[in-house]
N, C-alpha and C positions, 0 to 999 in steps of 0.2 A: 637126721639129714637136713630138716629144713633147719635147725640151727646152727648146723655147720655152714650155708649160703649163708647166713642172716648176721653170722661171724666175719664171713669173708667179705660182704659187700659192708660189713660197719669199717671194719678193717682201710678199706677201699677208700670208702667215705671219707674218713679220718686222713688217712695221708692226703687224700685231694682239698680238703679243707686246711692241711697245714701248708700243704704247695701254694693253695693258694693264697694263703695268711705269707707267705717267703715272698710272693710275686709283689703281693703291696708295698711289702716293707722296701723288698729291695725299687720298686718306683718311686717313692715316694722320701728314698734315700735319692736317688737319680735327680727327681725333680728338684732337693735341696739342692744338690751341687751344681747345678745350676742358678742357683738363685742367686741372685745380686747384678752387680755390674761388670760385664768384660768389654774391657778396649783393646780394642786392635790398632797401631799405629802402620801402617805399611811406607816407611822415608822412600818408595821406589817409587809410586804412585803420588806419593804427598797426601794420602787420605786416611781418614780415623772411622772406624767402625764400630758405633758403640752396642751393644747386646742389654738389653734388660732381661731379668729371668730367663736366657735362653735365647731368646727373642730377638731378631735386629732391630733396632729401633734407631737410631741417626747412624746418617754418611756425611762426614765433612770435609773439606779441606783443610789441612794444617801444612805449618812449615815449620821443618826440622832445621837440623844444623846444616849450615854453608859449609864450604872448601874450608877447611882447615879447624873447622868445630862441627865434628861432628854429634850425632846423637846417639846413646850409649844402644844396643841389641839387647832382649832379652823379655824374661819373664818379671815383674814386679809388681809390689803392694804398695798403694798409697803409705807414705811415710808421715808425713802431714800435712794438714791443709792452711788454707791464709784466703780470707774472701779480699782484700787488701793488703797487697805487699809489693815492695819496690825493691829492684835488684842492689845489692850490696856489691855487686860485685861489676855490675856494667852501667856505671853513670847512674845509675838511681831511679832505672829507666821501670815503669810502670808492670806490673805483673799483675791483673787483679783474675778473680776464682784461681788461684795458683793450688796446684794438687803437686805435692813433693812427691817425688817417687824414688829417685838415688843419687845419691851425694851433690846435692844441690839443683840436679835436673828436675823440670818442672812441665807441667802441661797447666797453660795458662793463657789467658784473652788477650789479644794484643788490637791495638788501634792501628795499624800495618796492614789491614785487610787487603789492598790490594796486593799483596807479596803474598798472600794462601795461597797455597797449591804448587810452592814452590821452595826450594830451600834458603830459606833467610834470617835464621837464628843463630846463634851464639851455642844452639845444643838442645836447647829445650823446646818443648809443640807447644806452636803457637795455634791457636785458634780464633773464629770471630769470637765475640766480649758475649754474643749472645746466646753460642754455642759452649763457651767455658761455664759460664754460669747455668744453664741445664744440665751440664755432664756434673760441677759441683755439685750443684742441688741433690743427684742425681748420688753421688757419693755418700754425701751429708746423709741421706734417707736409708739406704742401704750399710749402710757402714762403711771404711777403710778396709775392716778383715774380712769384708764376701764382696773387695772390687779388686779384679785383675787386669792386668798393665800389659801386654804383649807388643812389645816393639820388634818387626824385620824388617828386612829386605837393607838393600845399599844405602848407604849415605850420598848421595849424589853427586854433593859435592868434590867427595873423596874419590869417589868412582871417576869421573873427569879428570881429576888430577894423578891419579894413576896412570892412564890411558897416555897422558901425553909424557907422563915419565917413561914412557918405554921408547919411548924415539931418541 
């Protein structure tokens, strides 16, 4: 008899020692996915939300695309980076911590600070020079393949220019 209890609480034991070996594994799966860098861009507010491990760690102003250049919606991964780089395509006009993210769009420092928090780009987030080079740095350290891009909400400009095409 007392080996049949002494069976049934090893028994017991056993599963709760592998429950809890599952409970680790799966936190500490949880905690990786989280790790790295996620930006949140919101073009409705004009504000960028950056996350370390999980974590919120800066709130900035950026500006998206104007009326008639907008900023693209969606999920994305750093495609490449440029700590110095000049646009090829708009007068040669200065990009420096430039983080590529898709097809040419870019989250980048711009000498424009007074126009943050408002829409005044060509498409791509601008940021102050000293919050692109921390969100860089910031990439650079974590990698490209554990930082996420998350751009919503309206395009402002486009939203305005809607509004008055229905009159």
């Amino acid at each position: 008899m007392r080996a049949a209890r002494r069976t049934g609480r090893n028994a017991r034991m056993r599963r709760l020692v592998l429950f809890l070996i599952a409970v680790v594994a799966l936190a500490g799966s949880a905690i990786e996915a989280c790790a790295g860098v996620q930006v949140h861009i919101d073009k409705s507010s004009q504000r960028m939300l950056v996350a370390v491990n999980g974590r919120p760690a800066y709130l900035w102003p950026v500006s998206t695309g104007r009326g008639g250049f907008g900023t693209p919606s969606g999920r994305f991964r750093p495609q490449w980076m440029a700590r110095s780089w000049f646009s090829t395509r708009y007068y040669g006009s200065p990009m420096p911590h430039s983080i590529f993210f898709h097809k040419g769009y870019a989250i980048h420092g711009t000498n424009y600070i007074s126009r943050l928090g408002g829409p005044a780009s060509h498409g791509c987030v601008r940021l102050h020079p000293g919050a692109a080079a921390t969100l860089f740095m910031l990439v650079q350290r974590f990698g490209m393949a554990n930082t996420s891009i998350m751009i919503t909400g309206a395009n402002p400009g486009l939203a305005k220019r809607r509004r008055w095409a229905q009159y």
